[in-house]
Structures are given as C-alpha cells and as structure tokens.
MARSEFI-910705 format. One record per atom (N, C-alpha, C, O, CB): x, y, z; residue in three letters. Coordinates in pm, whole numbers, padded with zeros to 5 digits, always signed. Glycine has a CB too. Layout:
BEGIN
XYZALA...
//
This chain:
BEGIN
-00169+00988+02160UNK-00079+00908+02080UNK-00058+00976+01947UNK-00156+01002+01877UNK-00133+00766+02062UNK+00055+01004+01911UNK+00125+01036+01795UNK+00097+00974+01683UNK+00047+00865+01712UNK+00243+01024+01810UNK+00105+00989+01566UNK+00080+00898+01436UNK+00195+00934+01370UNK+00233+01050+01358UNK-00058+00925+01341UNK+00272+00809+01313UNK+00413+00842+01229UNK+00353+00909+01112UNK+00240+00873+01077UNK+00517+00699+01178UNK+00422+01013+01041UNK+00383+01054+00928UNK+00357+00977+00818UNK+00256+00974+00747UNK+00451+01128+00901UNK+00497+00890+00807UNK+00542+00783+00723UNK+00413+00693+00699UNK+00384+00659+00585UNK+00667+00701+00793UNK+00318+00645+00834UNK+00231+00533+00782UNK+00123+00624+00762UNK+00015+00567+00772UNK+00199+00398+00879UNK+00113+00788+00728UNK-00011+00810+00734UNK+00022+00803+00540UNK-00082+00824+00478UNK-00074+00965+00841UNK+00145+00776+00451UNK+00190+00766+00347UNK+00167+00662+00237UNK+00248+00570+00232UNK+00285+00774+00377UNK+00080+00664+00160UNK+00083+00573+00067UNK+00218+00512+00003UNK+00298+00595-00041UNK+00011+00625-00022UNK+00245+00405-00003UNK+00391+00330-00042UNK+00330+00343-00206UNK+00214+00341-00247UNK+00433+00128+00040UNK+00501+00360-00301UNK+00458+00393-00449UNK+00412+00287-00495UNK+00336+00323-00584UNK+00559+00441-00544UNK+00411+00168-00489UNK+00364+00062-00598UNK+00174+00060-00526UNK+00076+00007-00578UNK+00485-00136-00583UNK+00180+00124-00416UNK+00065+00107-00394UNK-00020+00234-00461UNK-00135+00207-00494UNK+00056+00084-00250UNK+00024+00363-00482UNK-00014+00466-00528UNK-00009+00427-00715UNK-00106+00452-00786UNK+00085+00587-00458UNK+00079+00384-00752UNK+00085+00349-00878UNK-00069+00245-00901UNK-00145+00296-00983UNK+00245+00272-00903UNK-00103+00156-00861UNK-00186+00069-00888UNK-00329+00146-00873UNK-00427+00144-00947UNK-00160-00053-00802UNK-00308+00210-00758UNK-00420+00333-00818UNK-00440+00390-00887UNK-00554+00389-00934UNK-00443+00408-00792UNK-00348+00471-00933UNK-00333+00569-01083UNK-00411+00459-01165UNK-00519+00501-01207UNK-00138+00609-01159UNK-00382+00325-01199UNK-00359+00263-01304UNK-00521+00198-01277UNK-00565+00121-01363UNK-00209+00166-01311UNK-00610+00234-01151UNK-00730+00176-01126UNK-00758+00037-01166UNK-00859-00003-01226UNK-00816+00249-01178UNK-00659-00031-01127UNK-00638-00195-01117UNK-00634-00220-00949UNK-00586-00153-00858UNK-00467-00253-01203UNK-00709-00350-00949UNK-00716-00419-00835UNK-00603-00522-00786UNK-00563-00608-00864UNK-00831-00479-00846UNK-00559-00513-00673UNK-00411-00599-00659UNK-00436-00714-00674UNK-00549-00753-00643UNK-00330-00597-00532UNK-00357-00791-00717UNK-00381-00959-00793UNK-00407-01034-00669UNK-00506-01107-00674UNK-00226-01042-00888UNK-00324-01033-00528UNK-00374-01071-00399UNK-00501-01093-00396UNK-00559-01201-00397UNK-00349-00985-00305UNK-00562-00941-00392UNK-00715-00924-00324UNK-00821-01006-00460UNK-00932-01051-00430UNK-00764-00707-00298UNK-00784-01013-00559UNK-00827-01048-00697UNK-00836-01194-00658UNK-00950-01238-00644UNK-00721-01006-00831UNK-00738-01273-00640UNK-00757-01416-00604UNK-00807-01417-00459UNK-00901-01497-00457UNK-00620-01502-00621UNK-00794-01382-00376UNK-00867-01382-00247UNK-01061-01404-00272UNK-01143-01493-00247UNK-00820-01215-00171UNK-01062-01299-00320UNK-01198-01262-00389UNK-01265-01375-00476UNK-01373-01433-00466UNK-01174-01139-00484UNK-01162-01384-00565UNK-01224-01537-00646UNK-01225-01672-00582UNK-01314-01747-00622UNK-01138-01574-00776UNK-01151-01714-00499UNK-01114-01785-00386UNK-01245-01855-00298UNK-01304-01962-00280UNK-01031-01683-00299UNK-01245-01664-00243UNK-01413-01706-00120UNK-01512-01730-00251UNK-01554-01842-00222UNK-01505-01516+00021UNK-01563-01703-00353UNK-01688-01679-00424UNK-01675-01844-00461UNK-01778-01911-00468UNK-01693-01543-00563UNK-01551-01900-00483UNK-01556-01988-00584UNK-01653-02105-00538UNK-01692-02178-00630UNK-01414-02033-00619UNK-01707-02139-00385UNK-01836-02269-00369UNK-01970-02150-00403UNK-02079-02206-00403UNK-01852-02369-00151UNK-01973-02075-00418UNK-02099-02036-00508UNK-02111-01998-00634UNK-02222-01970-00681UNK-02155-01949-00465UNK-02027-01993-00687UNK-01992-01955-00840UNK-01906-02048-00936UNK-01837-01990-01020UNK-01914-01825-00837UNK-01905-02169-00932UNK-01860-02273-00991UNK-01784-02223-01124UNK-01847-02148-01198UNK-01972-02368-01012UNK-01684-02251-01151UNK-01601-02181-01258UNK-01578-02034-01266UNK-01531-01980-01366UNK-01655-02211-01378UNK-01610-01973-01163UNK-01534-01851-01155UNK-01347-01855-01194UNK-01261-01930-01147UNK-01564-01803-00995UNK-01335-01751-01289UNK-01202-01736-01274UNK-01131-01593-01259UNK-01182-01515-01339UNK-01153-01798-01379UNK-01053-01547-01198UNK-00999-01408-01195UNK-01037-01296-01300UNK-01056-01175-01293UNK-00863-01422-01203UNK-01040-01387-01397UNK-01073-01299-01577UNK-01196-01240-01588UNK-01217-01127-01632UNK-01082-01406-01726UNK-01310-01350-01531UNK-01419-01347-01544UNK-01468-01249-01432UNK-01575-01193-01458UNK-01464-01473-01551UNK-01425-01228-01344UNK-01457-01179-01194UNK-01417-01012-01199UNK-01482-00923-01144UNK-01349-01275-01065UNK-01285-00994-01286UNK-01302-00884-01353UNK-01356-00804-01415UNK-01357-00681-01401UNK-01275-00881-01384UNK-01440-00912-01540UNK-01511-00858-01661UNK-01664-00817-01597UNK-01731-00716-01617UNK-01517-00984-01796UNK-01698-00954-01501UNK-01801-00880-01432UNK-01859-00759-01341UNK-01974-00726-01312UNK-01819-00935-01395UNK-01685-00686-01294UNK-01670-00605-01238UNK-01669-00493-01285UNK-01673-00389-01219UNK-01603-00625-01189UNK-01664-00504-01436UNK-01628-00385-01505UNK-01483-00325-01547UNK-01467-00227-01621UNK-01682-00300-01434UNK-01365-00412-01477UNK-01259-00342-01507UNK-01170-00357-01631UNK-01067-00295-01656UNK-01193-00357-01412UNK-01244-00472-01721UNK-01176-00509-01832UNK-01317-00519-01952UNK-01413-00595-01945UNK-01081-00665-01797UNK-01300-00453-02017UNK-01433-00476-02132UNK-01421-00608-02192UNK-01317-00664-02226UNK-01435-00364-02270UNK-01588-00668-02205UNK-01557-00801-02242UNK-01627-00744-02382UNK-01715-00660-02400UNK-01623-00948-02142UNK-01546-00831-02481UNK-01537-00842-02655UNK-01733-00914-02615UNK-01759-01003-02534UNK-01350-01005-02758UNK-01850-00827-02717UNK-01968-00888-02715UNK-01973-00894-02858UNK-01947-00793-02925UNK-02084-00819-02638UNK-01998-00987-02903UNK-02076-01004-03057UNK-02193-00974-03039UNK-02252-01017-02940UNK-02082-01142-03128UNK-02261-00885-03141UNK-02426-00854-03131UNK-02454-00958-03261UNK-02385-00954-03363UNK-02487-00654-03161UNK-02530-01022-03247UNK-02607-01061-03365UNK-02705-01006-03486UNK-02803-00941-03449UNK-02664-01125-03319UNK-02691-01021-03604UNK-02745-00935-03671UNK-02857-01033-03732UNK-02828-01142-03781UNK-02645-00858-03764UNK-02964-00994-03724UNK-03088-01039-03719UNK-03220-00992-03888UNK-03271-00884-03918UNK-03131-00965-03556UNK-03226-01089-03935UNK-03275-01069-04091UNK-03465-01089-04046UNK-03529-01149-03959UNK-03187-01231-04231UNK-03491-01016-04143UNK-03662-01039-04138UNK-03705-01154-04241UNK-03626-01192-04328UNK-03754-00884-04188UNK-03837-01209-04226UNK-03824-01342-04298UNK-03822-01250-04459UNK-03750-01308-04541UNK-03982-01480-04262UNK-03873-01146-04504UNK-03852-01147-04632UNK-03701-01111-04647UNK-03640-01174-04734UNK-03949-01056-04703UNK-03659-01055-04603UNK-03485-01055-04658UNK-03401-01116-04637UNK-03283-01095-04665UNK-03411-00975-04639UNK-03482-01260-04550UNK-03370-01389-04544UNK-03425-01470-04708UNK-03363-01530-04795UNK-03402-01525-04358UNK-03576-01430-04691UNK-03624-01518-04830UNK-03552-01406-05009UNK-03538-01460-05118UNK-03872-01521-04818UNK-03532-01295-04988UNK-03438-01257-05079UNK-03336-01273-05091UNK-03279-01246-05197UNK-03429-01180-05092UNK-03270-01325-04980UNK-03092-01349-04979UNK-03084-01484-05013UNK-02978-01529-05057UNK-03000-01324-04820UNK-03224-01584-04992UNK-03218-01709-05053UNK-03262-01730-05188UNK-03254-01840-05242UNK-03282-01789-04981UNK-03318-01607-05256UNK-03397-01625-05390UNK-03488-01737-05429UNK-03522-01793-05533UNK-03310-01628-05487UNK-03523-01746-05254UNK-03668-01817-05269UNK-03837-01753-05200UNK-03848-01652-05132UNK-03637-01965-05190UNK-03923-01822-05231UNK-04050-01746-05158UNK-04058-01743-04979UNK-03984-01826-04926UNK-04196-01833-05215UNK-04122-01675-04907UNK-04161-01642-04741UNK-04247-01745-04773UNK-04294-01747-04659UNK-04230-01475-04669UNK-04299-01818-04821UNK-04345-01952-04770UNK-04234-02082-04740UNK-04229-02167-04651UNK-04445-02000-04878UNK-04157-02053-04849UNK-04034-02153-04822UNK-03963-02129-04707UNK-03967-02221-04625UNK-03932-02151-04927UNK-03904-02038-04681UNK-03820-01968-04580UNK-03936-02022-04433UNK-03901-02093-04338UNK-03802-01757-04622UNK-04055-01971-04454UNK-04154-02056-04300UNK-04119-02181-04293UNK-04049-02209-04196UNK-04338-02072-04305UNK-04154-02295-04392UNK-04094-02422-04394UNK-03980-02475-04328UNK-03960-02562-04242UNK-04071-02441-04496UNK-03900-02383-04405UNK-03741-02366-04331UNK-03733-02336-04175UNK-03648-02373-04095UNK-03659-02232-04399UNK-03805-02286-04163UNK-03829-02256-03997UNK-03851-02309-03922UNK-03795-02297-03813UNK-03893-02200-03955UNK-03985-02426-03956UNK-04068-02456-03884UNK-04046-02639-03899UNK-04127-02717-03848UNK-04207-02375-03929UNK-03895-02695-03996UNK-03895-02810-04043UNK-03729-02772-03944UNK-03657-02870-03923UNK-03929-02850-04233UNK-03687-02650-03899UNK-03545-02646-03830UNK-03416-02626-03915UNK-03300-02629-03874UNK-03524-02778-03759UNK-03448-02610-04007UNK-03343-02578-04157UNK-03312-02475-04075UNK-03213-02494-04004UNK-03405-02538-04344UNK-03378-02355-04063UNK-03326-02204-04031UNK-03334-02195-03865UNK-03451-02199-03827UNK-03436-02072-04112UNK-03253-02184-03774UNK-03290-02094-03653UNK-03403-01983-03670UNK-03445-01925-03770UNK-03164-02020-03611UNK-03430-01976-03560UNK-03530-01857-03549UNK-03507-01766-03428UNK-03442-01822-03340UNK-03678-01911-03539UNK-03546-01630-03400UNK-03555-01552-03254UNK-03651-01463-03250UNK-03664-01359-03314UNK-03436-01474-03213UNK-03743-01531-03142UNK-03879-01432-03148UNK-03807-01260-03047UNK-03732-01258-02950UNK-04060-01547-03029UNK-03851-01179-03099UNK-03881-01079-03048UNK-03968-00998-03055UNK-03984-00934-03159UNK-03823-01038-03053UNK-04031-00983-02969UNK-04209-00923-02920UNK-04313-00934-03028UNK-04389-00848-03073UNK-04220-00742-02882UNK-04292-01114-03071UNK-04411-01150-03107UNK-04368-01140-03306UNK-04439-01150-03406UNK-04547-01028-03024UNK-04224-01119-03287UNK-04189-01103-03462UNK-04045-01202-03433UNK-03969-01220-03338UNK-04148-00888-03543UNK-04062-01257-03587UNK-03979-01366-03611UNK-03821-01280-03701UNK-03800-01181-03770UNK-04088-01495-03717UNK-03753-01381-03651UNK-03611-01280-03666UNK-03528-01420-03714UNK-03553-01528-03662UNK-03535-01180-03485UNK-03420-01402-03825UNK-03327-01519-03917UNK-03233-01439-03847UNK-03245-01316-03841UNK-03321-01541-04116UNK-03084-01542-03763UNK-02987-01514-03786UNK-02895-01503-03937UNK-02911-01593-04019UNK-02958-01578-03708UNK-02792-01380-03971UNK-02757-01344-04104UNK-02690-01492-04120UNK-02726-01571-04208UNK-02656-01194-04126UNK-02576-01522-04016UNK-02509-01648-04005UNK-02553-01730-04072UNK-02521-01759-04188UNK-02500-01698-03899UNK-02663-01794-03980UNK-02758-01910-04029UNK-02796-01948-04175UNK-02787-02056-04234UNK-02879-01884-03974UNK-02868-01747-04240UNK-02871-01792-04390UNK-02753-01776-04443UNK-02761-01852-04540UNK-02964-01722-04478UNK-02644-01726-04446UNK-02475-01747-04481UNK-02471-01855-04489UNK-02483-01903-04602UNK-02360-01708-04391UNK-02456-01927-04395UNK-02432-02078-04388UNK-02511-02177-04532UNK-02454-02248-04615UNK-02506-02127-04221UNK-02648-02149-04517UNK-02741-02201-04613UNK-02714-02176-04721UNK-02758-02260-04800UNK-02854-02170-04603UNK-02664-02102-04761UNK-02608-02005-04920UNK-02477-02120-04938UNK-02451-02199-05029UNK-02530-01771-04888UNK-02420-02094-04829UNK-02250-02170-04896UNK-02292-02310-04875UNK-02218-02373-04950UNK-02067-02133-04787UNK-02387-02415-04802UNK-02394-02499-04828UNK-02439-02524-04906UNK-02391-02630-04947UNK-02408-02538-04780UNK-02587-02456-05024UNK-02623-02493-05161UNK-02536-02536-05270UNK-02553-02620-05358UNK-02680-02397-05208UNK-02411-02434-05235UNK-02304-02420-05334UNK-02200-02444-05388UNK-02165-02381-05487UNK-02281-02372-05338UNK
//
C-alpha cells in the first residue's frame, strides 16, 4: 500500500503552532475537561502554568531578622518578641530561626502614623 505524500505533510496552521510551541486550545480543554473530577478548579490558565508553557508572575517574600525589624521599628528585640508572640507581627520559622515579613513591619510603621 502506497502512502499519499500529501498526508505524510504537515498542514500550515498546524506547523505554525509548532514553531510557536503552543498547545492547540482543543487538546488544552480536552485535557482540562478529563482532569477536572480530580482537580477541582482547574482552569486552562492554570493547567498551562503548571505545564510550564506560560511563566507564572511569583512574588518572593522578603524576610527581616528580629533585630532589623526591631531597628525599622526604633524599638528593643524584646519588644519586637512580644510583638510576635502577642500576634502583632507574623512570623516564619526557617530551620529553627525566626524571620518578620518586610510587609508586616511596613504595615506597623504606617499604622503608628
């Protein structure tokens, strides 16, 4: 059996979408479609970003030590513990060291003021 040349041929919008290493919106909702009774709020966007084909925007958090949250408050590291430990300030342990979101004391500054 013979093979037409023609279908051994990529069609252009199909060669284009390659170039452009995008997934066809079809197979994109198909995909989100079947996942969606195990993945509750899946949406096309998201199914992407998890895929890698669209970079998702990450905020890193920038993270203060208790003395340079207690200098940005121009008060003592005993106060600033207080603050911690009474829920005034968030906190984030990492490996056993205590970490101020900058936010958090931002926030505390403009509400004194």
């Amino acid at each position: 059996m013979l093979l037409d040349a023609q279908a051994l041929l990529i069609s252009p919008s199909r060669r284009k979408q390659k170039m452009n290493n995008q997934i066809p919106e079809n197979i994109v909702t198909g995909v989100t479609a079947m996942l969606a009774p195990y993945c509750p709020g899946l949406t096309a966007e998201r199914l992407l970003t998890a895929i890698g084909r669209e970079k998702e925007q990450v905020e890193v958090e920038t993270l203060l030590t208790r003395r340079e949250a207690a200098e940005a408050l121009k008060v003592s590291i005993p106060t600033v513990d207080r603050c911690l430990r009474d829920g005034v300030l968030p906190k984030r342990r990492i490996r056993g060291t205590v970490r101020i979101p900058t936010k958090a004391v931002a926030k505390l500054i403009a509400d004194r003021h």
